[in-house]
DRENMARVEX-169075 format. One record per residue (C-alpha): y, x, z negated; residue in three letters. Coordinates in steps of 0.05 Angstrom, whole numbers, plus 5000, padded with zeros to 4 digits. Each point is the difference from the previous one (the first is absolute). Layout:
! residues N
YXZALA...
! end
This chain:
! residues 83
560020393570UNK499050715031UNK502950195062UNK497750615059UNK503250235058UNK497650305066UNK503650525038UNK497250235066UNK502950145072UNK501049525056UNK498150015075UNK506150475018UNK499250464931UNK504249764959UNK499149914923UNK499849364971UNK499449714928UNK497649264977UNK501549884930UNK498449484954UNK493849845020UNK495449614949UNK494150244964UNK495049374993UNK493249914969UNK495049855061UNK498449304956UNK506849805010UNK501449475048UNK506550385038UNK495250615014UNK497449835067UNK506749745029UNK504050674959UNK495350345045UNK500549675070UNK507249954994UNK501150774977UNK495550195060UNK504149595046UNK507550304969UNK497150655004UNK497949925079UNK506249735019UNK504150594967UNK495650485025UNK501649815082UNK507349944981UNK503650585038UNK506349914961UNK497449864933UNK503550074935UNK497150484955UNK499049564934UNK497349314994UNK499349554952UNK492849525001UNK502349654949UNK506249715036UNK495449985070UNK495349524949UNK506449634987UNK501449825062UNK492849945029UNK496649504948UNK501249364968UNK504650054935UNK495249594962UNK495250565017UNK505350524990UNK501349864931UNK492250004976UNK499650585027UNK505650344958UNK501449634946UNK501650424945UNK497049864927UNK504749664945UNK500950574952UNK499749654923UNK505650184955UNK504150445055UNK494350484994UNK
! end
């Protein structure tokens, strides 16, 4: 699975970075709700005055979805043959 990050400033001017955020097909089922909930993480952080200054979506996804969910979302491949 690929992964982006955002950096931009927050209400006060500080510089902020969200890593680990997942690349998705728009056919994919975990689009829509990657999208609302990235939107909402990314307004909250932004009216933070005392923000940190890295974050990671992935472990905000952890926390903010349903494991079952969770785990479709990155499940990682079987590799045959240790490949």
């Amino acid at each position: 699975m690929l992964f982006k990050s955002l950096e931009f400033k927050n209400v006060v001017g500080q510089k902020v970075k969200v890593v680990d955020i997942p690349v998705l097909e728009e056919e994919s089922p975990y689009y829509f709700m990657i999208q609302v909930r990235l939107q909402t993480f990314i307004t909250s952080i932004y009216q933070e005055r005392n923000a940190k200054k890295f974050y990671s979506f992935k472990d905000y996804l952890k926390r903010a979805i349903k494991w079952p969910d969770y785990e479709q979302l990155f499940k990682s491949a079987e590799l045959k043959n240790n490949a």
